[in-house]
PyMOL Python script that loads the backbone (N, CA, C, O; Angstrom):
from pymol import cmd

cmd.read_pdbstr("""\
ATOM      1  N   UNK A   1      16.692  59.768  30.971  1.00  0.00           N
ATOM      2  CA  UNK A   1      16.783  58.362  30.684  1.00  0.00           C
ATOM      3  C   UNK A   1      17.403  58.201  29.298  1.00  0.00           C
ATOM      4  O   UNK A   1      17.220  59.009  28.387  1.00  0.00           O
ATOM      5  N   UNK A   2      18.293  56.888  29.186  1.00  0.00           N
ATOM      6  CA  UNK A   2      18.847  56.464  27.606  1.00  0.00           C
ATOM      7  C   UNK A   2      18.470  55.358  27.377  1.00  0.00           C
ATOM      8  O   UNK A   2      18.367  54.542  28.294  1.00  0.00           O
ATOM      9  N   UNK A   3      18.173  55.054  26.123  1.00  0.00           N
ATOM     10  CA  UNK A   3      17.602  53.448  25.924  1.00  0.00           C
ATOM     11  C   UNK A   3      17.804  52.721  24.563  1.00  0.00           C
ATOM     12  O   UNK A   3      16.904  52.768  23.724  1.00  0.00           O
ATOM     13  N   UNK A   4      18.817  52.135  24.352  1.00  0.00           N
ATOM     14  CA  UNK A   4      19.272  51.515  23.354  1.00  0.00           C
ATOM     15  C   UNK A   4      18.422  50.733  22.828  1.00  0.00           C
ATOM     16  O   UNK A   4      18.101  49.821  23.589  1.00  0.00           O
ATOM     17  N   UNK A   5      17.616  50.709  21.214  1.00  0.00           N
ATOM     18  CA  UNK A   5      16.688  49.661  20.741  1.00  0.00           C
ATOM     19  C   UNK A   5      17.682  48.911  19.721  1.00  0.00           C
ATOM     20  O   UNK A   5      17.869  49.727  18.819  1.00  0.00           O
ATOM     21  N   UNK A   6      18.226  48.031  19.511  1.00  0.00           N
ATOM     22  CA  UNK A   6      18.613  47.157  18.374  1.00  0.00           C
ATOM     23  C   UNK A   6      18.087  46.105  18.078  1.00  0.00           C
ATOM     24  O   UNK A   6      17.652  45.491  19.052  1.00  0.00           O
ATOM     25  N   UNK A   7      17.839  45.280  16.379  1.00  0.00           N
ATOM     26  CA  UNK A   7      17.655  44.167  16.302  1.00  0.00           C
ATOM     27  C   UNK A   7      16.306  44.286  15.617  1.00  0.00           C
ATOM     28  O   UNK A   7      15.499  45.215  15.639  1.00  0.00           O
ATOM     29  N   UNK A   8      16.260  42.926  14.905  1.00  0.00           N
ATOM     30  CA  UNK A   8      14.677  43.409  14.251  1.00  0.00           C
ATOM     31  C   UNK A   8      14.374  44.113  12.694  1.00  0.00           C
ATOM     32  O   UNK A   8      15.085  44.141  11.690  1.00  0.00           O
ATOM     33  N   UNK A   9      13.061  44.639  12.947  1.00  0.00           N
ATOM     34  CA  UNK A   9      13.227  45.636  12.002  1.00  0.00           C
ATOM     35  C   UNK A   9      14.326  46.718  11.782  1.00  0.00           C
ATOM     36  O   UNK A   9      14.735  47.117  10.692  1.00  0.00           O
ATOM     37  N   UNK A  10      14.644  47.037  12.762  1.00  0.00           N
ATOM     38  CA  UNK A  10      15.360  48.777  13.229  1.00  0.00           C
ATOM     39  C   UNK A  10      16.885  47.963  12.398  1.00  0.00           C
ATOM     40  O   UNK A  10      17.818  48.686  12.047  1.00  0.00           O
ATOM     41  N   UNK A  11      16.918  46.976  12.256  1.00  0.00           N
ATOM     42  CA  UNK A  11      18.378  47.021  11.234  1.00  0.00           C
ATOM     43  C   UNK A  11      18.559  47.242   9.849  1.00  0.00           C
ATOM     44  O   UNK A  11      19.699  47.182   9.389  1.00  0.00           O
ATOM     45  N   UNK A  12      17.661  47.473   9.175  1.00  0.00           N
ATOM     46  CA  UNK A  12      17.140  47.500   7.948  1.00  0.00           C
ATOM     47  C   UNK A  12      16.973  48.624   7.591  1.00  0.00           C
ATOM     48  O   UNK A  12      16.860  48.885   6.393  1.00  0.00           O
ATOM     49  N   UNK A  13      16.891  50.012   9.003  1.00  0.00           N
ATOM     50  CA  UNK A  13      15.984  50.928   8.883  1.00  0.00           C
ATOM     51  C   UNK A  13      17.733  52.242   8.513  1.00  0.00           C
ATOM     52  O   UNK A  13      18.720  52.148   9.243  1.00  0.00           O
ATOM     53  N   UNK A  14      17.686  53.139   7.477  1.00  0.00           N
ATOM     54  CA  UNK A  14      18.584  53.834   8.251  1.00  0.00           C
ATOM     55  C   UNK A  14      18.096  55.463   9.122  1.00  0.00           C
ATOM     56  O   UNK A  14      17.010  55.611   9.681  1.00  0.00           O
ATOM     57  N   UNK A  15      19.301  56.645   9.036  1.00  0.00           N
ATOM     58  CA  UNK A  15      18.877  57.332  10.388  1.00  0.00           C
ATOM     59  C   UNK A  15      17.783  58.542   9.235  1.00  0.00           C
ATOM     60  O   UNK A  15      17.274  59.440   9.907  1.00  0.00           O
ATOM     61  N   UNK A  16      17.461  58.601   7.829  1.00  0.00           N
ATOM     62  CA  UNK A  16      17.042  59.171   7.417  1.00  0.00           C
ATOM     63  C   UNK A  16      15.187  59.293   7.599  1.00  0.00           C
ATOM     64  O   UNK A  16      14.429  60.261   7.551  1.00  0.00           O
ATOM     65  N   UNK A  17      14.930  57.635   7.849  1.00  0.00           N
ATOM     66  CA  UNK A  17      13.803  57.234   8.457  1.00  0.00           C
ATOM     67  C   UNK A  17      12.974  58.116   9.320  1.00  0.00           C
ATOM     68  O   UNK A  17      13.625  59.057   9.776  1.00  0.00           O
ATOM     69  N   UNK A  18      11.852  58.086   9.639  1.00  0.00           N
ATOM     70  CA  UNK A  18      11.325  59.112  10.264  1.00  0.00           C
ATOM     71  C   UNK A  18      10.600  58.303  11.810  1.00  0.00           C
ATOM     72  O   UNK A  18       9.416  58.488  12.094  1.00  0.00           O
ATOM     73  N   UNK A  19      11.541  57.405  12.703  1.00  0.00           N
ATOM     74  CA  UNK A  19      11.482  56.692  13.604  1.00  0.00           C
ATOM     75  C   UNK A  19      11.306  57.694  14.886  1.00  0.00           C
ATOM     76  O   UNK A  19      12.087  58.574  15.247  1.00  0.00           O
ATOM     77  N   UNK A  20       9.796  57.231  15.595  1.00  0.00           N
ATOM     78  CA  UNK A  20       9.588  57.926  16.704  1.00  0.00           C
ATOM     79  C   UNK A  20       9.421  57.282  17.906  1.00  0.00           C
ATOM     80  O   UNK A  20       8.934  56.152  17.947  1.00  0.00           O
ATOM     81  N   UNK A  21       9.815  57.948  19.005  1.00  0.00           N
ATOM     82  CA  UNK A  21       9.531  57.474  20.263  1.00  0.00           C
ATOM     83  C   UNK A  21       8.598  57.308  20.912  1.00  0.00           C
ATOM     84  O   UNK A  21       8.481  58.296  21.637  1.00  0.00           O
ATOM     85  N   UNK A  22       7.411  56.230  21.183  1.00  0.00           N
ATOM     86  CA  UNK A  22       6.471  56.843  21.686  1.00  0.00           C
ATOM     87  C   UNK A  22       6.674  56.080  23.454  1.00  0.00           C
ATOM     88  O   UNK A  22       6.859  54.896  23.736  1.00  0.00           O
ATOM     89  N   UNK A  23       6.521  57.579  24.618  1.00  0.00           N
ATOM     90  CA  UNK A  23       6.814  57.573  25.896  1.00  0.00           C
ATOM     91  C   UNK A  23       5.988  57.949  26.741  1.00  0.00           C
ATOM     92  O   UNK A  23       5.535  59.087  26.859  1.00  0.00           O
ATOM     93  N   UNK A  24       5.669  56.714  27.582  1.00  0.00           N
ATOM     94  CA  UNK A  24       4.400  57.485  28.606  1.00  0.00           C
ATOM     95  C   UNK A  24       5.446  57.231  30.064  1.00  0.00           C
ATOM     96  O   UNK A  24       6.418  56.497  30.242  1.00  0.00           O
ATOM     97  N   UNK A  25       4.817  58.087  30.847  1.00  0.00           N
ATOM     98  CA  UNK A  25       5.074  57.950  32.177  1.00  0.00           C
ATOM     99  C   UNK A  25       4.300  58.002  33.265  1.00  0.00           C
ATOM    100  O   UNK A  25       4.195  59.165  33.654  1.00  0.00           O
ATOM    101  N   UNK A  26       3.500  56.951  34.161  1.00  0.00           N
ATOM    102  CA  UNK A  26       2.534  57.046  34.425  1.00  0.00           C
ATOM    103  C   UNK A  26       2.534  57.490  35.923  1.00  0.00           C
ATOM    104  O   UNK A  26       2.689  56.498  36.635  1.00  0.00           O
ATOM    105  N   UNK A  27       2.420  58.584  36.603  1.00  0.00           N
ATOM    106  CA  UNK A  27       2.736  59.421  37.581  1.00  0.00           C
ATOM    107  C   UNK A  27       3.962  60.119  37.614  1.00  0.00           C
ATOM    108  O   UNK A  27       4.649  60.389  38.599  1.00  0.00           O
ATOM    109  N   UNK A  28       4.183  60.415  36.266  1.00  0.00           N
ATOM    110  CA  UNK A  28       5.312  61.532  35.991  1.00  0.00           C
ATOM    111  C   UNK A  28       4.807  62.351  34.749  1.00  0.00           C
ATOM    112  O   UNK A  28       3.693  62.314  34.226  1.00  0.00           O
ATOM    113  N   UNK A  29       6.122  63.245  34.340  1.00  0.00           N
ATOM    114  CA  UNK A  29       5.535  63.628  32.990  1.00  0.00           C
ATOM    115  C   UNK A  29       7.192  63.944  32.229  1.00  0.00           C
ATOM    116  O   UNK A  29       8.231  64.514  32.561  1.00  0.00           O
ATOM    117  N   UNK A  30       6.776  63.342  31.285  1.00  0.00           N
ATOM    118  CA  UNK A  30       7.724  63.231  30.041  1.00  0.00           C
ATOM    119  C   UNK A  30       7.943  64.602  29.235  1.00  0.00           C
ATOM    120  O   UNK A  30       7.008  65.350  28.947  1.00  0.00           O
ATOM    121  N   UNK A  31       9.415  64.868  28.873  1.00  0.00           N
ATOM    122  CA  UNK A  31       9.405  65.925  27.896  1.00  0.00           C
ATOM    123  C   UNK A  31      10.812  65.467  27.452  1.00  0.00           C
ATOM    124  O   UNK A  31      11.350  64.386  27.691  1.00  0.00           O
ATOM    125  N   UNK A  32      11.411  66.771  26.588  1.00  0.00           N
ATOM    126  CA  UNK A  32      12.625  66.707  25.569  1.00  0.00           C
ATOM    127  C   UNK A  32      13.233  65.159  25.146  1.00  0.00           C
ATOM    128  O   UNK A  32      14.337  64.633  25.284  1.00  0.00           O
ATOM    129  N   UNK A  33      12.014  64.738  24.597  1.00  0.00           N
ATOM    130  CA  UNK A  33      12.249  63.424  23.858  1.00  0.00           C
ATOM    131  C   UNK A  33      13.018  63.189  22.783  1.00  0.00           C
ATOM    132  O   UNK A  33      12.434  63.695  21.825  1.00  0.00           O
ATOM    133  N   UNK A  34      14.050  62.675  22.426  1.00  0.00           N
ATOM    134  CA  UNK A  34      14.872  62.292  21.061  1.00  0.00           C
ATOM    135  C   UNK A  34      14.899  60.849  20.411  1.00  0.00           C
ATOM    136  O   UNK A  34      14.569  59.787  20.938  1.00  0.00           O
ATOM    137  N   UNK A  35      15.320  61.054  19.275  1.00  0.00           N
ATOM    138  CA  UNK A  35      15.586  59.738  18.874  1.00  0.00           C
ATOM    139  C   UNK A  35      16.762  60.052  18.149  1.00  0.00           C
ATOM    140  O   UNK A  35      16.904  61.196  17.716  1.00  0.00           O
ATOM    141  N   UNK A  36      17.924  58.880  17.896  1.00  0.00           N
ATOM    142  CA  UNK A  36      18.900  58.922  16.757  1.00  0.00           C
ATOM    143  C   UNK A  36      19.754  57.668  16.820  1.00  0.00           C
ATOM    144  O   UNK A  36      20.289  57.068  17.752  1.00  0.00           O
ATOM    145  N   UNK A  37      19.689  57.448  15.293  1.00  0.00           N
ATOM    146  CA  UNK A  37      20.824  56.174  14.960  1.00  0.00           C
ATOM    147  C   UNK A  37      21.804  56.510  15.390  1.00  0.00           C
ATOM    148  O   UNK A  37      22.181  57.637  15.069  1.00  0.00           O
ATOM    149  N   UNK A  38      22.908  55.456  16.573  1.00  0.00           N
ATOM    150  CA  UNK A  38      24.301  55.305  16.495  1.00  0.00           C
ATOM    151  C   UNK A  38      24.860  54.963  15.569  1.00  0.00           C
ATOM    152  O   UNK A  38      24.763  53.737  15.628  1.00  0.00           O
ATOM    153  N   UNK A  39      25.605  55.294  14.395  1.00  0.00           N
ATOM    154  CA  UNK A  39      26.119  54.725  13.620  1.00  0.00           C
ATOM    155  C   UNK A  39      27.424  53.430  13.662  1.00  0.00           C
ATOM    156  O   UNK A  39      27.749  52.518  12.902  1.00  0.00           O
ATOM    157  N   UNK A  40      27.900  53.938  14.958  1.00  0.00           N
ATOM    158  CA  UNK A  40      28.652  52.671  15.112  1.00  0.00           C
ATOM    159  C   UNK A  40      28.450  51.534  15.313  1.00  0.00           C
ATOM    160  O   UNK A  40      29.129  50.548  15.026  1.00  0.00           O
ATOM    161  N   UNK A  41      26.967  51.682  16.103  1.00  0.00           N
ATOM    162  CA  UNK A  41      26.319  49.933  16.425  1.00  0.00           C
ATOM    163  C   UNK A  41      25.529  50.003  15.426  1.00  0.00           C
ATOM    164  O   UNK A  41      25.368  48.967  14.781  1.00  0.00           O
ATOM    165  N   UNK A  42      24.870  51.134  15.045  1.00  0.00           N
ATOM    166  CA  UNK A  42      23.513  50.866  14.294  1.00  0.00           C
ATOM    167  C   UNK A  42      21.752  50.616  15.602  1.00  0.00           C
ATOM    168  O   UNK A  42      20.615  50.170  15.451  1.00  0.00           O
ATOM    169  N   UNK A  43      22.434  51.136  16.577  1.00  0.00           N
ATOM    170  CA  UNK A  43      21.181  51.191  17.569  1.00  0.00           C
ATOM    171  C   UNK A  43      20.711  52.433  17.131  1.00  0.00           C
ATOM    172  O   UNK A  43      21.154  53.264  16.338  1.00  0.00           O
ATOM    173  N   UNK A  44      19.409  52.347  18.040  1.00  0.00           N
ATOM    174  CA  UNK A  44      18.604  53.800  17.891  1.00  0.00           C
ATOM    175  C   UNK A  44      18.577  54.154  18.930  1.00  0.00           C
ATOM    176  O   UNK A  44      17.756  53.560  19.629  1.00  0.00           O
ATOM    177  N   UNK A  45      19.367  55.217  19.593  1.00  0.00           N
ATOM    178  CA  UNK A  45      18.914  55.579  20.514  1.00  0.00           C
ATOM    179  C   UNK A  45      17.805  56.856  21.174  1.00  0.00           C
ATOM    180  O   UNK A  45      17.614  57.979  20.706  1.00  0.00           O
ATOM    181  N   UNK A  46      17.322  56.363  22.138  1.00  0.00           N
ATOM    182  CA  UNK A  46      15.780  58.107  23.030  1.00  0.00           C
ATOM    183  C   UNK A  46      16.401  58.220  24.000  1.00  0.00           C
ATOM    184  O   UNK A  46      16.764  57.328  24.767  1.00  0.00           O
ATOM    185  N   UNK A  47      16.562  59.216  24.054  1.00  0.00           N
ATOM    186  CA  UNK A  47      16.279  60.132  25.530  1.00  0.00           C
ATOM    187  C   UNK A  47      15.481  60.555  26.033  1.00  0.00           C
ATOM    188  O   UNK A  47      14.491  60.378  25.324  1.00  0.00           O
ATOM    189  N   UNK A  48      15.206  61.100  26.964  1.00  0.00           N
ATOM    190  CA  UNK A  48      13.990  61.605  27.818  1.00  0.00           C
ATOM    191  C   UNK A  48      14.118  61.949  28.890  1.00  0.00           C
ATOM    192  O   UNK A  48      14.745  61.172  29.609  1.00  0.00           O
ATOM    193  N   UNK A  49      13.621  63.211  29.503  1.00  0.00           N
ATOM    194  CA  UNK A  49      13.710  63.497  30.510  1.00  0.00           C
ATOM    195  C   UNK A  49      12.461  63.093  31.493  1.00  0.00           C
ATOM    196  O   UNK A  49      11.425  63.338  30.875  1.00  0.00           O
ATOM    197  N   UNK A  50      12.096  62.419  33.153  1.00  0.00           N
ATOM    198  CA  UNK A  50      11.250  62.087  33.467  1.00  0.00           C
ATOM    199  C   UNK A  50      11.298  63.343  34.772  1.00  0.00           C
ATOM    200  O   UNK A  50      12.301  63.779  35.337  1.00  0.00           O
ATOM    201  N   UNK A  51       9.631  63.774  35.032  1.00  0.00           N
ATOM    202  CA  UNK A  51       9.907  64.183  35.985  1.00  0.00           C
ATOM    203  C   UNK A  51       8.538  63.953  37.112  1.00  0.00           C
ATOM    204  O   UNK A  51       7.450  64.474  36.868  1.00  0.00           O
ATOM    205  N   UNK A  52       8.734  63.247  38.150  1.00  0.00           N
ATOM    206  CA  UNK A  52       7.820  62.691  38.923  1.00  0.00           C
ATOM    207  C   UNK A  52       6.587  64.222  39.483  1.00  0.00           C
ATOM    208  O   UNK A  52       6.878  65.376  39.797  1.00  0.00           O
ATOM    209  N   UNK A  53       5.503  63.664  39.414  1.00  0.00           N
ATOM    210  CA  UNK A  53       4.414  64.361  39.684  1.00  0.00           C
ATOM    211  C   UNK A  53       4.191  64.485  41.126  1.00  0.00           C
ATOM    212  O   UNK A  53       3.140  65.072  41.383  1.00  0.00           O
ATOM    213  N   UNK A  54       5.022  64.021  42.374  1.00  0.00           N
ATOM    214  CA  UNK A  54       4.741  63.726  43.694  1.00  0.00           C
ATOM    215  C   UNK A  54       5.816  62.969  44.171  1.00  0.00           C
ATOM    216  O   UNK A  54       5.835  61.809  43.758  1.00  0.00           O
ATOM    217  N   UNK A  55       7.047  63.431  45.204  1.00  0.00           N
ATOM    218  CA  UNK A  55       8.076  63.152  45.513  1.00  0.00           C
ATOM    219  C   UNK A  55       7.803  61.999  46.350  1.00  0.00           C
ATOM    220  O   UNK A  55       6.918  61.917  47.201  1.00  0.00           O
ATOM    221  N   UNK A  56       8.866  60.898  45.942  1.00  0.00           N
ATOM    222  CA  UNK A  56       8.724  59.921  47.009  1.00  0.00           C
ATOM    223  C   UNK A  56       7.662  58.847  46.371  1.00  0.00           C
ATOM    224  O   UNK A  56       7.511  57.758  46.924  1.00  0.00           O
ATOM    225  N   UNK A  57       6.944  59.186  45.208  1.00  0.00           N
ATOM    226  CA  UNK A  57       6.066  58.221  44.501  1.00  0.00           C
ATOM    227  C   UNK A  57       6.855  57.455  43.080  1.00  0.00           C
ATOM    228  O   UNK A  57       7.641  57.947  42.270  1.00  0.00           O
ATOM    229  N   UNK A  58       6.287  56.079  43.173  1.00  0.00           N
ATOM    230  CA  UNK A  58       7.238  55.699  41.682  1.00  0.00           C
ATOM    231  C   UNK A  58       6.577  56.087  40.522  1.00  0.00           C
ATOM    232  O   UNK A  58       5.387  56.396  40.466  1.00  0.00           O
ATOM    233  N   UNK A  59       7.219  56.071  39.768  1.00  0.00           N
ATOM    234  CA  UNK A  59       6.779  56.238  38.141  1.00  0.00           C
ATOM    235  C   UNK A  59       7.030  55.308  37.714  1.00  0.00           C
ATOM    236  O   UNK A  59       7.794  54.543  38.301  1.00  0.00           O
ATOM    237  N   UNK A  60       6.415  54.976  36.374  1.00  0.00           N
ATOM    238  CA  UNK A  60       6.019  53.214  35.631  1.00  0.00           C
ATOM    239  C   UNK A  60       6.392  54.161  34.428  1.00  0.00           C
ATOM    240  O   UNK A  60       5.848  55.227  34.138  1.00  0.00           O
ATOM    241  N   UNK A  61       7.358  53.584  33.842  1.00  0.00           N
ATOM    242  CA  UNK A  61       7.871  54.182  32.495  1.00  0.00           C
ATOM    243  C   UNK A  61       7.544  53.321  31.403  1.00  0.00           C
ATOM    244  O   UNK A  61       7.709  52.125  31.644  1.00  0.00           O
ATOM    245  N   UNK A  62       7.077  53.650  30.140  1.00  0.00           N
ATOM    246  CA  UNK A  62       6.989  52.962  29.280  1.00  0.00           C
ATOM    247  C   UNK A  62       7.651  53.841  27.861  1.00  0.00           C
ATOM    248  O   UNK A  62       7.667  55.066  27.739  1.00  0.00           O
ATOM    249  N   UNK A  63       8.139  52.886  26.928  1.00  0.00           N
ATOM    250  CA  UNK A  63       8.758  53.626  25.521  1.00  0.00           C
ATOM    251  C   UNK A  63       8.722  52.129  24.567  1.00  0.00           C
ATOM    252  O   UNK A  63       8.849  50.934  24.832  1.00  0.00           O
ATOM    253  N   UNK A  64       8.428  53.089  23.096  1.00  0.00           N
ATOM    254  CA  UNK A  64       8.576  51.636  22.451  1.00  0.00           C
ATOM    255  C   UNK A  64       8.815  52.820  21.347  1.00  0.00           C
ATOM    256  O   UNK A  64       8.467  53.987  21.525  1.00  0.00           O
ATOM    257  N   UNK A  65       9.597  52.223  19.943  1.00  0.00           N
ATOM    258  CA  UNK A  65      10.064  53.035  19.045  1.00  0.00           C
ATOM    259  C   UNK A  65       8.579  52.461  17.727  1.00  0.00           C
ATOM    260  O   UNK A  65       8.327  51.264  17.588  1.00  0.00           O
ATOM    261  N   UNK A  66       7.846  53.504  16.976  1.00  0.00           N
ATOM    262  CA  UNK A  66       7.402  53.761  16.062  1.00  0.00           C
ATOM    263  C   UNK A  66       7.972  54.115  14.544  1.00  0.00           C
ATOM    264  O   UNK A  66       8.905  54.878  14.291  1.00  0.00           O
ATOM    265  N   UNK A  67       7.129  53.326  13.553  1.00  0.00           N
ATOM    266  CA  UNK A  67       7.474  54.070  12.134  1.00  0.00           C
ATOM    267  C   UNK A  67       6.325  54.237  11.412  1.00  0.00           C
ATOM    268  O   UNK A  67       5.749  53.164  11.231  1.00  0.00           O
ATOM    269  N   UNK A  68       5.576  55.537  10.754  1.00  0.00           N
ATOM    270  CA  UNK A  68       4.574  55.749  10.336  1.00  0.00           C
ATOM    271  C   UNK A  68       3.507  55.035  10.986  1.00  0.00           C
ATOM    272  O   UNK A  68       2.705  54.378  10.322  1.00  0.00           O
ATOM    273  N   UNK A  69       3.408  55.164  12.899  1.00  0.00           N
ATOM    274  CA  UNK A  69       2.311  54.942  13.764  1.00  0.00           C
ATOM    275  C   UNK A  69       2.159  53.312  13.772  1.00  0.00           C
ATOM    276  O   UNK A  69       1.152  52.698  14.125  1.00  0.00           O
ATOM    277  N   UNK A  70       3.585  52.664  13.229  1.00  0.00           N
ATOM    278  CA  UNK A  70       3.122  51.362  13.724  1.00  0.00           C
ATOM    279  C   UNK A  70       4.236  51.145  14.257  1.00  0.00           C
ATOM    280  O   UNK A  70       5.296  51.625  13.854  1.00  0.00           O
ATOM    281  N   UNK A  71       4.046  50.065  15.645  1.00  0.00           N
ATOM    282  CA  UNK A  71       4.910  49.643  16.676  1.00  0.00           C
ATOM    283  C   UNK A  71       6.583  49.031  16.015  1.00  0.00           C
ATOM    284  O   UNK A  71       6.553  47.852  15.662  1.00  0.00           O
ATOM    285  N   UNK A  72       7.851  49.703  15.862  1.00  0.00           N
ATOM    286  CA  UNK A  72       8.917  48.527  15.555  1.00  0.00           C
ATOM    287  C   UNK A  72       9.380  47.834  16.897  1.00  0.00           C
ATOM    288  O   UNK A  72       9.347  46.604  16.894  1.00  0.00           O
ATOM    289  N   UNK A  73       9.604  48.168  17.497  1.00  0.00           N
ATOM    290  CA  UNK A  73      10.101  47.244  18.902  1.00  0.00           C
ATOM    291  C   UNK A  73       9.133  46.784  19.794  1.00  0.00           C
ATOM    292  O   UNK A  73       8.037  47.344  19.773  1.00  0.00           O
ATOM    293  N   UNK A  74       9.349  45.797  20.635  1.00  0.00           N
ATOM    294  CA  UNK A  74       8.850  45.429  22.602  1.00  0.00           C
ATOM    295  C   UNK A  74       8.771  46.946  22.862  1.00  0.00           C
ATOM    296  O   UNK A  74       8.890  47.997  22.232  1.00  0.00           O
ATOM    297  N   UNK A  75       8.496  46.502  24.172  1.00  0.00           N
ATOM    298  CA  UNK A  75       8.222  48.048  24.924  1.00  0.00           C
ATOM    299  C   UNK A  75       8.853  47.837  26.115  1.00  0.00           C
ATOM    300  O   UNK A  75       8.569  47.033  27.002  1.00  0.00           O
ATOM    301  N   UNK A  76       9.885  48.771  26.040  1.00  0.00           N
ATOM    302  CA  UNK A  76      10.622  48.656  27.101  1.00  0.00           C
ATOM    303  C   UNK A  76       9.592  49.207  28.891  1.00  0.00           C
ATOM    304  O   UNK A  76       8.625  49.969  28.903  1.00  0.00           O
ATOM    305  N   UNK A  77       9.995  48.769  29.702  1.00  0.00           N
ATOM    306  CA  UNK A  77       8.957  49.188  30.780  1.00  0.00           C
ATOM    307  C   UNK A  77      10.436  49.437  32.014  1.00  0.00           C
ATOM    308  O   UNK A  77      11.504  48.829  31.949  1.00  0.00           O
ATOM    309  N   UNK A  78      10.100  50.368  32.932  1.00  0.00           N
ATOM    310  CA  UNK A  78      10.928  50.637  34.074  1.00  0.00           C
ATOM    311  C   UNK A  78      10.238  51.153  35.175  1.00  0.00           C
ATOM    312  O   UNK A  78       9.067  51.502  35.029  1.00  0.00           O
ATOM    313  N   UNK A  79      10.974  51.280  36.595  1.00  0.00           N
ATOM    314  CA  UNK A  79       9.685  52.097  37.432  1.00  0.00           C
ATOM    315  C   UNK A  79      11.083  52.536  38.045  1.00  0.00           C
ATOM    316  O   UNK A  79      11.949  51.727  38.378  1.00  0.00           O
ATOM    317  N   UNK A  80      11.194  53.833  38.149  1.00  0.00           N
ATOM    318  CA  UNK A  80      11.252  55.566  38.708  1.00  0.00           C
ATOM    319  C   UNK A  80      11.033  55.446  39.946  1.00  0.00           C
ATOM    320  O   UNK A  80       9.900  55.132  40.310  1.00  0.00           O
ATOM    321  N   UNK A  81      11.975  55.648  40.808  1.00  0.00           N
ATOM    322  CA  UNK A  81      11.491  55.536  42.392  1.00  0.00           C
ATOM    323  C   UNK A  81      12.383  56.636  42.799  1.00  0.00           C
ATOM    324  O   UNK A  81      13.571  56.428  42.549  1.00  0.00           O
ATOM    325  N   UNK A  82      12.110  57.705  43.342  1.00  0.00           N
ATOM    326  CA  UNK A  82      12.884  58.979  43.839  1.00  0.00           C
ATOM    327  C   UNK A  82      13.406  58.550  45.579  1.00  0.00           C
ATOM    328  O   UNK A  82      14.044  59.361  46.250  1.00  0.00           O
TER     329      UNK A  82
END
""", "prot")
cmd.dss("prot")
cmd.show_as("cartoon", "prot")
cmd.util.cbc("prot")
cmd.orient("prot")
C-alpha cells in the first residue's frame, strides 16, 4: 500500500523530523513499514506491505502519521478484499 499525507501540521514539518507511521490491520498483518518526505510536493509518504490472515476475508486497514506519540493527521481507513 502507498498513502500520501499532506496539509496541516505535516507542512511545517521537514524530512529530518522523526515522523512515524502508526498501522493496524485488522485480519491481516502489517510489516516493512516506511515513511518519507516527497520533496517535490512536500507530502509524506508510508508504505506497507498487507498480508491477509485468511484468503477470501477482508482486512480493515487503518494508518495515521505520528510525531513524538502524538497523532499529526485523520486516519486514513481502507478495507482489503482478496
Amino acid at each position: 500500500m502507498i498513502i500520501d499525507f499532506a496539509g496541516g501540521d505535516l507542512d511545517g514539518l521537514d524530512r529530518t523530523q522523526p515522523v512515524r507511521a502508526y498501522v493496524t490491520a485488522n485480519g491481516g498483518r502489517v510489516d516493512t513499514v516506511t515513511v518519507e518526505r516527497i520533496a517535490e510536493t512536500g507530502a509524506w509518504r508510508v508504505t506497507f506491505r498487507v498480508t491477509p490472515s485468511k484468503a477470501k476475508q477482508p482486512v480493515d486497514i487503518r494508518c495515521y502519521l505520528t510525531l513524538y506519540g502524538e497523532a499529526l493527521t485523520e486516519t486514513w481507513m481502507n478495507q482489503l478484499t482478496t
